[in-house]
PyMOL Python script that loads the backbone (N, CA, C, O; Angstrom):
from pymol import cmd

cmd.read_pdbstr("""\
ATOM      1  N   UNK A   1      -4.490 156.411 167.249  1.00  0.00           N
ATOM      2  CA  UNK A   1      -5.285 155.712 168.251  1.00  0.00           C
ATOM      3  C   UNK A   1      -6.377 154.907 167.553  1.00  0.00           C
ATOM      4  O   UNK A   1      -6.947 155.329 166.547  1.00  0.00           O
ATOM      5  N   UNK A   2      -6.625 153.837 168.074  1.00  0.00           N
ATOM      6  CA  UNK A   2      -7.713 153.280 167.757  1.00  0.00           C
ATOM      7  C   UNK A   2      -9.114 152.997 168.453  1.00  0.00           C
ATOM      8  O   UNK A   2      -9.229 153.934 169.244  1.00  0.00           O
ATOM      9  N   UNK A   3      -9.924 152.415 168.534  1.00  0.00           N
ATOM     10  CA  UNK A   3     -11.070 152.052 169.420  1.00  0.00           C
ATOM     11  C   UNK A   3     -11.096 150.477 168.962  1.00  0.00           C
ATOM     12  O   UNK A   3     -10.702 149.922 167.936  1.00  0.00           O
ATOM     13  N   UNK A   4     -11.769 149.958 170.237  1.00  0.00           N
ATOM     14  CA  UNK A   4     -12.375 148.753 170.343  1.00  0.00           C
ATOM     15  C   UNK A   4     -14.233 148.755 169.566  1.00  0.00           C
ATOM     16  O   UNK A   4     -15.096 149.528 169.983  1.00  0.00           O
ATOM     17  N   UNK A   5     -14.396 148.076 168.813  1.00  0.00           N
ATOM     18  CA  UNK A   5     -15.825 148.042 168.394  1.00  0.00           C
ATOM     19  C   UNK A   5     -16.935 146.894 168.758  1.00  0.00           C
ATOM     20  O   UNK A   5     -18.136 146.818 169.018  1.00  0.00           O
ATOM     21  N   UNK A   6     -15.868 146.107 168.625  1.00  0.00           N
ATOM     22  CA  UNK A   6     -16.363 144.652 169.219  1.00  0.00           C
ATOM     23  C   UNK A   6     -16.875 144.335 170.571  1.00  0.00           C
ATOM     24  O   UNK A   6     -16.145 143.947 171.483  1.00  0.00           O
ATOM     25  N   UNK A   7     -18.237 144.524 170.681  1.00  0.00           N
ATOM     26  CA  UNK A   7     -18.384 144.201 172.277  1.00  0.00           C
ATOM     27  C   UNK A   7     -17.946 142.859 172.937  1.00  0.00           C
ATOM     28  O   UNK A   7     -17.802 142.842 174.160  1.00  0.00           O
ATOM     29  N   UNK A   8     -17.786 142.049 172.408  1.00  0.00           N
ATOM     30  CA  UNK A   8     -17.255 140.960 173.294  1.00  0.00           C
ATOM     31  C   UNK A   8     -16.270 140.655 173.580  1.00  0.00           C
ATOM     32  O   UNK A   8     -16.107 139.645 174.264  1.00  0.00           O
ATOM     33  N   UNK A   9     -14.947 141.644 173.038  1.00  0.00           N
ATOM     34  CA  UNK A   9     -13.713 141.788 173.168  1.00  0.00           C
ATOM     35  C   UNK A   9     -13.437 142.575 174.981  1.00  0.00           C
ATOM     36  O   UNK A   9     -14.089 143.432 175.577  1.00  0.00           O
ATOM     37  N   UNK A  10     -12.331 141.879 175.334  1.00  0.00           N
ATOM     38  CA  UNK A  10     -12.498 142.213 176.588  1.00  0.00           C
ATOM     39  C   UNK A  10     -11.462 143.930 176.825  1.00  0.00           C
ATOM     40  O   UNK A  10     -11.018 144.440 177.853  1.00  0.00           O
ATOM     41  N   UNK A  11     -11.405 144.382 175.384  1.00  0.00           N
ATOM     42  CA  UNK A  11     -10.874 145.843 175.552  1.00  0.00           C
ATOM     43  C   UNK A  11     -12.161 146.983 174.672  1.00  0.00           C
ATOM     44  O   UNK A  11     -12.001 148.057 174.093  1.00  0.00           O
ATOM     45  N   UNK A  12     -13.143 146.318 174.870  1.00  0.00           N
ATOM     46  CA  UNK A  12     -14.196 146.920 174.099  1.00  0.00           C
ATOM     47  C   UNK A  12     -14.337 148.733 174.677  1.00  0.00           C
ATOM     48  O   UNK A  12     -14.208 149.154 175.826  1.00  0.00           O
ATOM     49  N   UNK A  13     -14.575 149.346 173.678  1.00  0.00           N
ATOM     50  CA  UNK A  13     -14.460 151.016 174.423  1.00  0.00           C
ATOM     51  C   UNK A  13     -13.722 151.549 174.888  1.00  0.00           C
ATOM     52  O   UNK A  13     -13.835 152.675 175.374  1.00  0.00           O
ATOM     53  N   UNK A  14     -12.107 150.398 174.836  1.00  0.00           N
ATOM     54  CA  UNK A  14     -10.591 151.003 175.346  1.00  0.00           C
ATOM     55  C   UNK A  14     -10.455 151.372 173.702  1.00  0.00           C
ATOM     56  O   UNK A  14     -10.995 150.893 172.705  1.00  0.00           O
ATOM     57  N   UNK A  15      -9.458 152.470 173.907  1.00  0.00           N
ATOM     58  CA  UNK A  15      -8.596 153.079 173.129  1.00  0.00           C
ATOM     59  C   UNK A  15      -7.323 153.422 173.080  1.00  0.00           C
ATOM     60  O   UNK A  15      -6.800 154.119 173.949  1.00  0.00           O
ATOM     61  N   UNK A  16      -6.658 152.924 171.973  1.00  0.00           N
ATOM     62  CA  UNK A  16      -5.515 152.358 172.279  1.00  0.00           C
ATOM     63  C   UNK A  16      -4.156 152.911 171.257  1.00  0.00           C
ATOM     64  O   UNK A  16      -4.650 153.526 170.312  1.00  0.00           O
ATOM     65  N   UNK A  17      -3.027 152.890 171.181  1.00  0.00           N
ATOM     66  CA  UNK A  17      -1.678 153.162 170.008  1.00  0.00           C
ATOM     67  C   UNK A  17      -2.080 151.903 169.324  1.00  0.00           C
ATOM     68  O   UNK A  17      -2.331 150.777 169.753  1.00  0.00           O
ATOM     69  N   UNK A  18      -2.061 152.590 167.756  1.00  0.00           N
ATOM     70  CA  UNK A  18      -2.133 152.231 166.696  1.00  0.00           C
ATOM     71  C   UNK A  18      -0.253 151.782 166.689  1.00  0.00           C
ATOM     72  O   UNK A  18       0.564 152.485 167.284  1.00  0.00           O
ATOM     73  N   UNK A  19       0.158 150.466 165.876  1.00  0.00           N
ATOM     74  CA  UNK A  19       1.606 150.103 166.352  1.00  0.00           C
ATOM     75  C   UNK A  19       1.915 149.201 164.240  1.00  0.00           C
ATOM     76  O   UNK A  19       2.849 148.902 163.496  1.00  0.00           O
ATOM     77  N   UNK A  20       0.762 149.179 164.253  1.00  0.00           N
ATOM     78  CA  UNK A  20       0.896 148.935 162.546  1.00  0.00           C
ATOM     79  C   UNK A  20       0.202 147.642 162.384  1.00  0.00           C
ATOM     80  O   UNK A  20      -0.079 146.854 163.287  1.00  0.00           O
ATOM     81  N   UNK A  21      -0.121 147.481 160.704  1.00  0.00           N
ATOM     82  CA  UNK A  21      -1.437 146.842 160.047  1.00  0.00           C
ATOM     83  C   UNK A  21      -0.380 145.973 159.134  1.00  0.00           C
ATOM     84  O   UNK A  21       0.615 146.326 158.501  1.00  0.00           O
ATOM     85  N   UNK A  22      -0.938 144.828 159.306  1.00  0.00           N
ATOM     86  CA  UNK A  22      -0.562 143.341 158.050  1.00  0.00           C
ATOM     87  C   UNK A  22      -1.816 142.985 157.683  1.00  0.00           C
ATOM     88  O   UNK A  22      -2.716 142.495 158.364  1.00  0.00           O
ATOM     89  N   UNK A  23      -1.772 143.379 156.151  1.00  0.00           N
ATOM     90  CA  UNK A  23      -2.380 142.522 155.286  1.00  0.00           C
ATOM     91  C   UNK A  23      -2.605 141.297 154.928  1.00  0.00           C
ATOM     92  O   UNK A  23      -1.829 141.143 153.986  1.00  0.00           O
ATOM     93  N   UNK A  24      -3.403 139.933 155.139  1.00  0.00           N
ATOM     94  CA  UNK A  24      -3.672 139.070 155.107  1.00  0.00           C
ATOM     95  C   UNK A  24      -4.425 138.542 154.117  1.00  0.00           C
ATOM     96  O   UNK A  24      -5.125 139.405 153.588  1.00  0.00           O
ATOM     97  N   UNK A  25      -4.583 137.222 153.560  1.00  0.00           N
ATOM     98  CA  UNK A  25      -5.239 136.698 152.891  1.00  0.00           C
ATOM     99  C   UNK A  25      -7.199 136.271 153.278  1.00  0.00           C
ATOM    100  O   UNK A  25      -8.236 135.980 152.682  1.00  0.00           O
ATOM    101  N   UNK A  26      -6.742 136.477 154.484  1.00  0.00           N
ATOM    102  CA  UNK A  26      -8.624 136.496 155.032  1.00  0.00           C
ATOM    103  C   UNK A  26      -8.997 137.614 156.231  1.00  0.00           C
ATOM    104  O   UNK A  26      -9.725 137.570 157.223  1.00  0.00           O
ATOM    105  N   UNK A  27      -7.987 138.807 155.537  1.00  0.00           N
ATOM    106  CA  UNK A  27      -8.428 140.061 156.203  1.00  0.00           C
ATOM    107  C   UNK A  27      -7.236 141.096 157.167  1.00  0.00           C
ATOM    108  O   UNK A  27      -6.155 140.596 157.476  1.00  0.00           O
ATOM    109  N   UNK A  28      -7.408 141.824 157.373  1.00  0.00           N
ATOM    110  CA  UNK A  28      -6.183 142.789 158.147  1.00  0.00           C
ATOM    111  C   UNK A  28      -6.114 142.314 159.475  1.00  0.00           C
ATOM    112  O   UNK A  28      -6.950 141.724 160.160  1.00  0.00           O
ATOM    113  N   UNK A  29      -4.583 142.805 159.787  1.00  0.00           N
ATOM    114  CA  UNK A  29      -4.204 142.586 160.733  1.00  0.00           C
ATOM    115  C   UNK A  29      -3.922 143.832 161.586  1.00  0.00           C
ATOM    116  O   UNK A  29      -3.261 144.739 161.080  1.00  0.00           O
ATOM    117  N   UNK A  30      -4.494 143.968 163.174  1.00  0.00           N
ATOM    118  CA  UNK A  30      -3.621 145.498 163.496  1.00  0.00           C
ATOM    119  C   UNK A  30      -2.965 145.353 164.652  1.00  0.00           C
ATOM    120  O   UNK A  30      -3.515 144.447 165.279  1.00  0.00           O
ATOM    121  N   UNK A  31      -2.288 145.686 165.094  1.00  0.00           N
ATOM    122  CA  UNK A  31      -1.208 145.605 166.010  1.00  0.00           C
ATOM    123  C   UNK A  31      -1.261 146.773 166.676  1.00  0.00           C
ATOM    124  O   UNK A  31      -0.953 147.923 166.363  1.00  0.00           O
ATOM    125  N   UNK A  32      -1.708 146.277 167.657  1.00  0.00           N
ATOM    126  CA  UNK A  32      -2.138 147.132 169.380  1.00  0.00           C
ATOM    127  C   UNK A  32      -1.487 147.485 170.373  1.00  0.00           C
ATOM    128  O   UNK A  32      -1.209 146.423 170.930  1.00  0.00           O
ATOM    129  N   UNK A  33      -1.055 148.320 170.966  1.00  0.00           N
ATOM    130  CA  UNK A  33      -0.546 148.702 172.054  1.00  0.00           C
ATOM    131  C   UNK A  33      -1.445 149.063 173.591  1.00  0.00           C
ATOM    132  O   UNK A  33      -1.834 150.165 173.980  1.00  0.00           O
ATOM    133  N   UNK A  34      -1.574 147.906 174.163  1.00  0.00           N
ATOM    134  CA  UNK A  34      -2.736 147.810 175.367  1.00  0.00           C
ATOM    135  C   UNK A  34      -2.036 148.304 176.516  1.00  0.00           C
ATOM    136  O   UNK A  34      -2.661 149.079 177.240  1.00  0.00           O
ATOM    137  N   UNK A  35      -0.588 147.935 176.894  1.00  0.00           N
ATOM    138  CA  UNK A  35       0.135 148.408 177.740  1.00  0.00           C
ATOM    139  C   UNK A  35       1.619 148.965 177.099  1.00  0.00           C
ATOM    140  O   UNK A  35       1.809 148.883 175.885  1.00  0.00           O
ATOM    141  N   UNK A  36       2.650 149.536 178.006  1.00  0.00           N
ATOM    142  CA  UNK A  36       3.448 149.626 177.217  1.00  0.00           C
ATOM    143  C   UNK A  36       4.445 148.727 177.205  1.00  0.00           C
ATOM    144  O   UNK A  36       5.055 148.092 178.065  1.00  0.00           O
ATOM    145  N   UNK A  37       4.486 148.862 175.441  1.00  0.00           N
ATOM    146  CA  UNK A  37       5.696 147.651 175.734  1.00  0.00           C
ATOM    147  C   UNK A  37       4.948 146.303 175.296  1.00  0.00           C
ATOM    148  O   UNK A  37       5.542 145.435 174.656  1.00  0.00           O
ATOM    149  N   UNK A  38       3.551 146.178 175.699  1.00  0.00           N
ATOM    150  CA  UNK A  38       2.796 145.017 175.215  1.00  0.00           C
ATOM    151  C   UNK A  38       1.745 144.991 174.432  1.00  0.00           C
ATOM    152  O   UNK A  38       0.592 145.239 174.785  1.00  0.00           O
ATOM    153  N   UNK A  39       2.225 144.593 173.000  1.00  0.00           N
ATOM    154  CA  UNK A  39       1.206 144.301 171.805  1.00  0.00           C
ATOM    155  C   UNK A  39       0.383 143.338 170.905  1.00  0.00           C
ATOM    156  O   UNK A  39       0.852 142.602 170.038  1.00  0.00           O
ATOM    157  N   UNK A  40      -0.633 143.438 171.177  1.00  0.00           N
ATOM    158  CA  UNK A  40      -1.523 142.432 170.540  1.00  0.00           C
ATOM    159  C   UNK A  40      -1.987 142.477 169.331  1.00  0.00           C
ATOM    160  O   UNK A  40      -1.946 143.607 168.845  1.00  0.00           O
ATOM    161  N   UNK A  41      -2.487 141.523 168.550  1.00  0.00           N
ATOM    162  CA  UNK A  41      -2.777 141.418 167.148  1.00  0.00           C
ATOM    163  C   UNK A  41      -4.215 141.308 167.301  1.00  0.00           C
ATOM    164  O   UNK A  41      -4.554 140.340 167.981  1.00  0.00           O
ATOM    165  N   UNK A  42      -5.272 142.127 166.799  1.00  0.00           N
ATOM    166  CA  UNK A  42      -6.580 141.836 166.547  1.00  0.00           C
ATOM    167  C   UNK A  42      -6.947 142.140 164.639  1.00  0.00           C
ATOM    168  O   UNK A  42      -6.359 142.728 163.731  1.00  0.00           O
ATOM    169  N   UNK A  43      -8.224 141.364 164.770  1.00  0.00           N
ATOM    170  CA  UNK A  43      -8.456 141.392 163.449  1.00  0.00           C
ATOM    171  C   UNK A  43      -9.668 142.884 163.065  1.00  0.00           C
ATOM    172  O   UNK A  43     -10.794 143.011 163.546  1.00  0.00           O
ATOM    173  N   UNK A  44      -9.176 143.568 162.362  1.00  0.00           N
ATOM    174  CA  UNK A  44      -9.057 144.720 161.771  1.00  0.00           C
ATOM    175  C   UNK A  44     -10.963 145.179 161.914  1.00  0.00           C
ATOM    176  O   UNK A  44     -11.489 146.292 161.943  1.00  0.00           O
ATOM    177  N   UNK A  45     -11.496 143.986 161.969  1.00  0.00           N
ATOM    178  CA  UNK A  45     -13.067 144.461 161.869  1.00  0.00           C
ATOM    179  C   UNK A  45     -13.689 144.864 163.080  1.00  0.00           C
ATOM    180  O   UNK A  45     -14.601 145.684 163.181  1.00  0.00           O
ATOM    181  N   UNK A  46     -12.957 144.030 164.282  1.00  0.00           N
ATOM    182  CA  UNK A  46     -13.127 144.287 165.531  1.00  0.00           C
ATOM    183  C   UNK A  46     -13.036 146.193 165.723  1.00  0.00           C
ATOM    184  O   UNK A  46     -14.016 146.673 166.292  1.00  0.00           O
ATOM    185  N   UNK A  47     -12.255 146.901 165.408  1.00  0.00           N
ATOM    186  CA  UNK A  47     -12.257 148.108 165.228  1.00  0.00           C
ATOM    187  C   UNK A  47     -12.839 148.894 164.608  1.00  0.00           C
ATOM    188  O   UNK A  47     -12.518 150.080 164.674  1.00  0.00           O
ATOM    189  N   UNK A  48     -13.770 148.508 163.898  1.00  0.00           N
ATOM    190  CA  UNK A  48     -14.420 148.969 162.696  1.00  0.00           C
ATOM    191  C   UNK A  48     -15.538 149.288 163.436  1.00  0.00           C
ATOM    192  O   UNK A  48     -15.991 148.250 163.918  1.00  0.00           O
ATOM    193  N   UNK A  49     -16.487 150.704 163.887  1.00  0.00           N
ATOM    194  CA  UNK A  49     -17.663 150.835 163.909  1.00  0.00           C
ATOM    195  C   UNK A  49     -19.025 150.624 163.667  1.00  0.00           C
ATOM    196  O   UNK A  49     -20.085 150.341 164.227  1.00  0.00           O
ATOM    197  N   UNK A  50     -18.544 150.878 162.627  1.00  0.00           N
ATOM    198  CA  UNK A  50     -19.949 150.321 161.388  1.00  0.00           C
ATOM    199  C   UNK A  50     -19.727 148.511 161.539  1.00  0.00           C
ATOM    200  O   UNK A  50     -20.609 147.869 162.110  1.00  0.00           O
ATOM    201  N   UNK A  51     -19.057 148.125 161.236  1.00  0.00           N
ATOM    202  CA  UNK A  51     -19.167 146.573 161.493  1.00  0.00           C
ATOM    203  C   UNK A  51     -19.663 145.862 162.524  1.00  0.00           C
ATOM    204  O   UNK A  51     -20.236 144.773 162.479  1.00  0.00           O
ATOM    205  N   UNK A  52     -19.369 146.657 163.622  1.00  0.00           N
ATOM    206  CA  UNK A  52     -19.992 145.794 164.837  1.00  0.00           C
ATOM    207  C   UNK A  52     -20.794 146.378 165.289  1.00  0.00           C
ATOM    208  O   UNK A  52     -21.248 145.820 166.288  1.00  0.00           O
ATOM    209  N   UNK A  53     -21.277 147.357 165.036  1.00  0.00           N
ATOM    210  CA  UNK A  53     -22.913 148.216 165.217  1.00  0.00           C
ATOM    211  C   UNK A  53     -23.771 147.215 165.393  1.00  0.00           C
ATOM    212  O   UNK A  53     -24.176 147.020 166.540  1.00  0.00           O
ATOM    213  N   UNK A  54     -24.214 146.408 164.368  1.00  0.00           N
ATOM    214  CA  UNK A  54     -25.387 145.962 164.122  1.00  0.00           C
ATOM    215  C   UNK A  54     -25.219 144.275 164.464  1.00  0.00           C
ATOM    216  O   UNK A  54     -26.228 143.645 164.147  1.00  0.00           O
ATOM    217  N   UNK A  55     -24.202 143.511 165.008  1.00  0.00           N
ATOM    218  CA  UNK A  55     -24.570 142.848 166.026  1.00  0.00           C
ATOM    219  C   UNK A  55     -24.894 142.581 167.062  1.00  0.00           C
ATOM    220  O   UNK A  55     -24.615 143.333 167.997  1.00  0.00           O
ATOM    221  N   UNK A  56     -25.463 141.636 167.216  1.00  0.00           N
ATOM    222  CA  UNK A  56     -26.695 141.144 168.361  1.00  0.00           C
ATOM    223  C   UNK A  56     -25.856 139.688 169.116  1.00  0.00           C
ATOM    224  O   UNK A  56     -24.968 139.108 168.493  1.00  0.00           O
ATOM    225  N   UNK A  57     -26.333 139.199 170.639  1.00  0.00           N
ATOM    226  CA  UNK A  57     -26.107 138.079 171.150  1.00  0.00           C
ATOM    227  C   UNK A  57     -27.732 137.283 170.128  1.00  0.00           C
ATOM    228  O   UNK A  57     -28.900 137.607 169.911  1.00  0.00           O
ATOM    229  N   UNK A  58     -26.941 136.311 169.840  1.00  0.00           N
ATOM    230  CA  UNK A  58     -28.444 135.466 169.145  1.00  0.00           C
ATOM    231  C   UNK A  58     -28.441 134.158 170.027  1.00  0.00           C
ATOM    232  O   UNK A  58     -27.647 133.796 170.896  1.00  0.00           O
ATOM    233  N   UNK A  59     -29.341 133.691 169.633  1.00  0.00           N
ATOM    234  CA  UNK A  59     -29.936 132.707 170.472  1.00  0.00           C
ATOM    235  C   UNK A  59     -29.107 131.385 170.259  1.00  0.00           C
ATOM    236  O   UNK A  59     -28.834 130.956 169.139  1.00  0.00           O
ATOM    237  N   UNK A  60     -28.684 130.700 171.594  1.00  0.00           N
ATOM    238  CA  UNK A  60     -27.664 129.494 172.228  1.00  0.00           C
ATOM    239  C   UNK A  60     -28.249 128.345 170.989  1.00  0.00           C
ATOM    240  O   UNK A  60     -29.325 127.882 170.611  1.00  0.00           O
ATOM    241  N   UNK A  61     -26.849 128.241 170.667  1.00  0.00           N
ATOM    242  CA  UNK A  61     -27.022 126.746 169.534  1.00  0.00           C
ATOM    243  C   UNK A  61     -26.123 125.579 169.737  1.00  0.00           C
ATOM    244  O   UNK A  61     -24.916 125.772 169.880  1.00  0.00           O
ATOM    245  N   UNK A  62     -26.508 124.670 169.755  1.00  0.00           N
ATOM    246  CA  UNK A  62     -25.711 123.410 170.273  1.00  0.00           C
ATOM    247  C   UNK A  62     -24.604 123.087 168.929  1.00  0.00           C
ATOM    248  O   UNK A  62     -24.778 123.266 167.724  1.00  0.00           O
ATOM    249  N   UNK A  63     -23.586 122.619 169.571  1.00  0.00           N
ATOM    250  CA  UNK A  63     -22.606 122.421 168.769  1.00  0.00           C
ATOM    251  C   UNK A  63     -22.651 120.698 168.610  1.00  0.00           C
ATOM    252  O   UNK A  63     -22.636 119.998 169.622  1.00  0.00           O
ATOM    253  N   UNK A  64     -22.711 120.048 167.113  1.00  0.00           N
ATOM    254  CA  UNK A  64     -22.050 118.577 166.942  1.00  0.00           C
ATOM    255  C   UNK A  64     -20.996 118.432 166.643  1.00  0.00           C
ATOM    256  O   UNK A  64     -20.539 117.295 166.526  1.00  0.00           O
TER     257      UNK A  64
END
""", "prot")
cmd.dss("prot")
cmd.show_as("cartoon", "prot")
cmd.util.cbc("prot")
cmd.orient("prot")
């Protein structure tokens, strides 16, 4: 099983089947089981505790 860590993910605090991990060149890949039968790919940090602990919403910046 895994957890959601990422609060802005819209499965944040769901927990979910672990379905298997690809290694990537700009980071892991894990492969989710949200329903059955239906699996999604998130990036590996999103799950990570410690990683998304210590972000914050920061303050609105205009895009050029």
């Amino acid at each position: 099983m895994v957890e959601f860590h990422y609060r802005w993910h819209p499965y944040y605090g769901g927990r979910f089947r672990h379905e298997g991990r690809e290694d990537r060149a700009n980071g892991s890949i894990i492969r989710v089981e949200i329903r059955p039968g239906e699996i999604i790919q998130v990036a590996e940090w999103m799950l990570d505790r410690a990683f998304c602990a210590d972000m914050e919403m920061g303050e609105p910046r205009a895009l050029r």
